[in-house]
NUFIVO-67853 format. One line per 4 residues: number of its first residue (from 1); for each residue y, x, z of C-alpha. Coordinates in steps of 0.05 Angstrom, whole numbers. Each point is the difference from the previous one (the first is absolute). Layout:
<rs>
NUM) Y/X/Z; ... .
</rs>
This chain:
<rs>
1) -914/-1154/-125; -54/56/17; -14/15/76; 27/72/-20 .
5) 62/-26/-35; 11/-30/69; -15/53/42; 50/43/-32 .
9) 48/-61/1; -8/3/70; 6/77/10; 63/-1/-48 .
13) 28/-55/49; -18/45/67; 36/62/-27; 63/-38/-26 .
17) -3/-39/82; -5/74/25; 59/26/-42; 36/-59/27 .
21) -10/13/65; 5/80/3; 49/17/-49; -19/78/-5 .
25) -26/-8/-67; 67/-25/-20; 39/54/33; -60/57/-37 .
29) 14/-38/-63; 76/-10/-9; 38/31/59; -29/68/-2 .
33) 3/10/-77; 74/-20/4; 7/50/63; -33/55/-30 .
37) 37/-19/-71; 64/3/25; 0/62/53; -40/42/-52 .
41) 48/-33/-55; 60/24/30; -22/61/29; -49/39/-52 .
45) 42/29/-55; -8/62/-43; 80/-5/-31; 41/55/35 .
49) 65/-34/10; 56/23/41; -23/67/10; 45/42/41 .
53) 18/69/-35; 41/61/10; 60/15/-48; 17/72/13 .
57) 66/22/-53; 14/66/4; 71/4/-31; 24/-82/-9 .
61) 27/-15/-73; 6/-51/-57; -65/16/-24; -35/5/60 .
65) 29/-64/21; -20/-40/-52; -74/23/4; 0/-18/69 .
69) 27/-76/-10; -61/-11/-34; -37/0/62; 51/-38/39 .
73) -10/-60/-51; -73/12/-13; -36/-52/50; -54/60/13 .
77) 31/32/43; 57/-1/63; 24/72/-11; 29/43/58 .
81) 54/52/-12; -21/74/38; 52/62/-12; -61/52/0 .
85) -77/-12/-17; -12/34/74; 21/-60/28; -31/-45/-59 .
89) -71/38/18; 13/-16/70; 3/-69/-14; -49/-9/-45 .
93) -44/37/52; 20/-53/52; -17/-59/-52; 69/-7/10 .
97) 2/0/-89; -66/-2/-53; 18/44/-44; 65/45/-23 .
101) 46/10/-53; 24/67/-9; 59/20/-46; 24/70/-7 .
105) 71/31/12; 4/12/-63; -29/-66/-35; 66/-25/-20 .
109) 25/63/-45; -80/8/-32; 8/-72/-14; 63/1/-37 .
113) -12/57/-39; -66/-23/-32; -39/48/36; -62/-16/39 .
117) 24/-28/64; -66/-20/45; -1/-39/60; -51/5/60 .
121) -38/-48/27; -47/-3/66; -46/-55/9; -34/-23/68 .
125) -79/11/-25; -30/-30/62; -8/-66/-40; -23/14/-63 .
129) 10/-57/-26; 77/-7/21; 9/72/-25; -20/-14/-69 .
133) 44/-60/-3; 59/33/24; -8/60/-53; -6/-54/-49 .
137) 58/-40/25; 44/69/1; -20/17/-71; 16/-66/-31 .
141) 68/14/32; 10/66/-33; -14/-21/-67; 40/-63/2 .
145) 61/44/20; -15/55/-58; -2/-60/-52; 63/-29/33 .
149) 32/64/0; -25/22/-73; 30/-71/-31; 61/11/31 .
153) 4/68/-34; -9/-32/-65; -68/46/-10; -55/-65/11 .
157) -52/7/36; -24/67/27; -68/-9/-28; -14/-20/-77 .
161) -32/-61/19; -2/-52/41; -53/-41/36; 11/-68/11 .
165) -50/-16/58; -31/-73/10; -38/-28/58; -64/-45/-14 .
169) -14/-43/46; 38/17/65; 67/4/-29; 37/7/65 .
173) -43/55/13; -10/-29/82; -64/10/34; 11/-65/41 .
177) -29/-26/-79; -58/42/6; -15/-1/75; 5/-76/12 .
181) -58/-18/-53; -42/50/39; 22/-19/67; -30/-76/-17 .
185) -69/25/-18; 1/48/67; 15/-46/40; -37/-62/-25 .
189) -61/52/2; 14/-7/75; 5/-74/12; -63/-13/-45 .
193) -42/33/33; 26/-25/67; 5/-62/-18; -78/-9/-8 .
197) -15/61/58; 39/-26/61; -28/-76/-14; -74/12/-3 .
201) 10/53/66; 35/-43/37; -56/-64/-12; -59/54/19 .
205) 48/20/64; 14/-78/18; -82/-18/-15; 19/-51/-53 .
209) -40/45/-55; -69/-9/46; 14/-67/-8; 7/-11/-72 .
213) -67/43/-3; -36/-52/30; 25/-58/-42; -26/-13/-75 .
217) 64/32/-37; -24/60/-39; 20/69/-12; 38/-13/-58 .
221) 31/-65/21; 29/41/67; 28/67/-45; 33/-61/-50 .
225) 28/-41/52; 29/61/24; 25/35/-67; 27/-69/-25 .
229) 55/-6/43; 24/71/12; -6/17/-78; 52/-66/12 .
233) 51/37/52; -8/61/-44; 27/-25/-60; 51/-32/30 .
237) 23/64/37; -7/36/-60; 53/-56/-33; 45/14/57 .
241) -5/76/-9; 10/-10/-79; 71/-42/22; 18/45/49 .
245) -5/64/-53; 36/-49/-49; 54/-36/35; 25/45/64 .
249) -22/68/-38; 20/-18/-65; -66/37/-38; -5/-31/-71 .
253) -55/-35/-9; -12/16/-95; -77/-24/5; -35/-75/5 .
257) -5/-30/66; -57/-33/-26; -39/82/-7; 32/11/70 .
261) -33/-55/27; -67/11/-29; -2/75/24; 31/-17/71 .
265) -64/-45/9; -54/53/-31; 35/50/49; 1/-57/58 .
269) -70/-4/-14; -19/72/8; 44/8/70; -28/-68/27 .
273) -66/30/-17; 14/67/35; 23/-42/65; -72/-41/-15 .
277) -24/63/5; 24/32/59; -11/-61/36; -73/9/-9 .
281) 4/73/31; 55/-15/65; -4/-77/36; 56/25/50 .
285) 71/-16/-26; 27/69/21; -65/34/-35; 15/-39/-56 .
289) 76/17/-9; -9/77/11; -49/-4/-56; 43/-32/-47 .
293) 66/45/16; -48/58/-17; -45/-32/-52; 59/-38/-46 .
297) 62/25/13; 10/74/8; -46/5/-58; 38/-54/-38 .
301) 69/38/15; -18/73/-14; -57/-9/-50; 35/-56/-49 .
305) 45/36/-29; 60/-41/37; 27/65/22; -37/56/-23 .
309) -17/17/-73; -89/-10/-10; 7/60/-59; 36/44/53 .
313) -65/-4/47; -53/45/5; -68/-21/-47; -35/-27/62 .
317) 52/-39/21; 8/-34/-68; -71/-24/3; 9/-30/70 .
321) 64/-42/-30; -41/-32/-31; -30/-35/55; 72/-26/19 .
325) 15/-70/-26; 70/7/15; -1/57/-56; -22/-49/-56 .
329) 53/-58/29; 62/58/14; -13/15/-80; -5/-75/-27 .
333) 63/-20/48; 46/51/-17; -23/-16/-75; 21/-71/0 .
337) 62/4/45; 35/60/-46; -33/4/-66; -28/-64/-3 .
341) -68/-24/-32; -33/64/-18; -66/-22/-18; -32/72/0 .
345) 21/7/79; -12/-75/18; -66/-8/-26; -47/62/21 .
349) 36/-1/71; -25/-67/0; -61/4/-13; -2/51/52 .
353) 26/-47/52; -55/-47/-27; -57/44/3; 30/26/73 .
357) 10/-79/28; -73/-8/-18; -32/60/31; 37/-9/63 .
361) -20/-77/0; -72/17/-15; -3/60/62; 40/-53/50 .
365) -56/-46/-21; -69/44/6; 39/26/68; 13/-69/25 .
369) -75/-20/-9; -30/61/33; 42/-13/58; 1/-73/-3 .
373) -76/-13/-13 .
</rs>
C-alpha cells in the first residue's frame, strides 16, 4: 500500500471517528432533509381546495337550485349562502369569502325560456394565482351544468363538439406531484453544501486544520478525505428524501432508480463542491452557514424553476439560472419521477451537473491551495 493510500486511509478513518462522536453531520444529512421535506411537503401547495365563496340567488328556484348544488358537491369550494351581493361584497372585503357567485332575479325565467340567462361572478384578485383558479374552477361548473341540462332536454350537447381532455403525466392534476420533486433538489442544495461548509469551519475554528498543515497529507488527500464521506451522508439523505416523496407522499416514481441515482451523485457533487467552496472563503461556522443560506438555497428555490416558471423571467434572469445547479436537477427529477426516462431532459441536464460538479471542485481546490499554502 502507498504512503498516500494510507494517509487518506487514515483521514477517511478521522472523519468517520468525528461523525461518530458529533453527530451534526448526521442531523445536516438526514434529519433536516426530512424536516424541511415534510413541513415544505405539507405546507407548499398551488391546488385551491376548499375555497370559501359567496352564493348570492336573487329569486330561489329549480333551476337556480340545481346550478348551485354543483358547488356544494364540487370539492373546490365550501360555498356560503348571502341574500344580497352587499353583504356578499362585504364579506369578501373582510376575506370573510374569495370570490362570489352572483345570479340574477331573473336567472330562473331567462333560463327556462332559452334565452341568454348570465350569471356574475367576482373574484378576490389579490392572489393572482388563486383568482385564476377560481375563474377556472367556476367555468368548468357552468359548462358541466349546460351539458347536463342540454342532455336532459334531449338537444346533446350545447356545442357541436366535444373535447375529451387527457392529462400527461400528472394525471391527478396535484402540485404536491410537482412540488415534492423540486422540494428534494432545494433542499439537498442546502445540506450539500453544508455538509462540506460547517465541517472544514468548524476544524479551522477548533485548530485541527493548522495541524493537518503541518503533517505530510496533501492538498488533495485532505479535500478527498473530506468529500468521500459527506458525498456518503448525501446520498443516503437523498435515498431518504426519494422514500419519503414515495412512501408518505405518494409521488410516482415512472423513471429508473438506477438514472436517479446517477444524477443525485453528479448533483451531490456540484453542492459538496459549492460547500468546498465556501469553506475556502468563511472558516467560522456561522460565516460559513450565512453563506450557504444565501449562496445555495434561495437561489436554488426561486431560480430552479421549483416554483417559478425560468421562461416567465426576465432575459437577465434566465442567464443567471443557469448558474443554479438545482435548475438542471429540479428538471431531471421531475422528469424521472412523472414522465419517466426522458432521455432528451436527463442527458443535457446532466451533463450540466457534470460540467458544474467539476468547476466548483476545481475553484474549491485552486481556493484551498492559496489559502492553505
Amino acid at each position: 500500500m502507498s504512503p498516500g493510500l494510507r494517509r487518506l486511509i487514515g483521514l477517511l478513518r478521522k472523519e468517520i471517528l468525528q461523525i461518530w462522536r458529533d453527530p451534526s453531520a448526521l442531523a445536516i444529512a438526514f434529519v433536516l432533509p426530512a424536516a424541511l421535506l415534510l413541513i415544505f411537503g405539507y405546507g407548499v401547495s398551488l391546488d385551491a381546495r376548499a375555497v370559501p365563496l359567496a352564493l348570492v340567488v336573487q329569486r330561489p328556484g329549480a333551476l337556480a337550485s340545481s346550478f348551485t348544488a354543483g358547488f356544494d358537491r364540487s370539492p373546490f369550494f365550501r360555498p356560503r349562502r348571502y341574500r344580497t351581493i352587499q353583504a356578499a361584497e362585504q364579506a369578501m372585503a373582510a376575506r370573510e369569502v374569495q370570490g362570489i357567485v352572483w345570479l340574477p332575479s331573473d336567472f330562473g325565467r331567462r333560463a327556462a325560456t332559452g334565452g341568454n340567462a348570465p350569471i356574475g361572478v367576482l373574484v378576490n384578485g389579490v392572489d393572482a394565482n388563486d383568482a385564476r383558479l377560481i375563474e377556472g374552477y367556476v367555468q368548468q361548473l357552468w359548462a358541466n351544468w349546460l351539458t347536463i341540462r342540454a342532455e336532459a332536454a334531449g338537444g346533446g350537447a350545447p356545442l357541436p363538439l366535444s373535447v375529451a381532455a387527457r392529462v400527461r403525466f400528472n394525471p391527478a392534476v396535484s402540485s404536491r406531484d410537482y412540488l415534492v420533486p423540486g422540494l428534494i433538489a432545494v433542499i439537498m442544495t442546502l445540506t450539500g453544501a453544508l455538509l462540506t461548509a460547517l465541517v472544514i469551519a468548524r476544524e479551522w475554528e477548533r485548530g485541527t486544520m493548522e495541524a493537518l498543515m503541518v503533517t505530510r497529507v496533501t492538498l488533495r488527500e485532505i479535500l478527498l478525505a473530506k468529500l468521500i464521506p459527506y458525498f456518503l451522508l448525501g446520498m443516503g439523505g437523498m435515498a431518504a428524501s426519494v422514500a419519503i416523496a414515495v412512501f408518505l407522499f405518494a409521488v410516482p416514481l415512472h423513471g429508473s432508480l438506477w438514472v436517479l441515482t446517477a444524477a443525485s451523485a453528479l448533483f451531490m457533487l456540484a453542492a459538496l463542491g459549492m460547500g468546498l467552496l465556501i469553506s475556502g472563503f468563511a472558516r467560522s461556522q456561522f460565516v460559513a452557514g450565512q453563506i450557504a443560506i444565501i449562496a445555495t438555497f434561495l437561489p436554488a428555490f426561486i431560480l430552479s424553476g421549483f416554483v417559478f416558471d425560468i421562461n416567465s423571467m426576465p432575459t437577465a434572469i434566465r442567464v443567471i439560472t443557469h448558474v443554479v445547479a438545482a435548475r438542471y436537477f429540479v428538471a431531471i427529477l421531475q422528469s424521472v419521477f412523472l414522465a419517466g426516462n426522458v432521455w432528451s431532459v436527463i442527458v443535457p441536464n446532466g451533463l450540466a451537473l457534470a460540467g458544474m460538479a467539476a468547476v466548483f471542485l476545481g475553484l474549491a481546490r485552486a481556493i484551498a491551495r492559496k489559502r492553505l499554502d
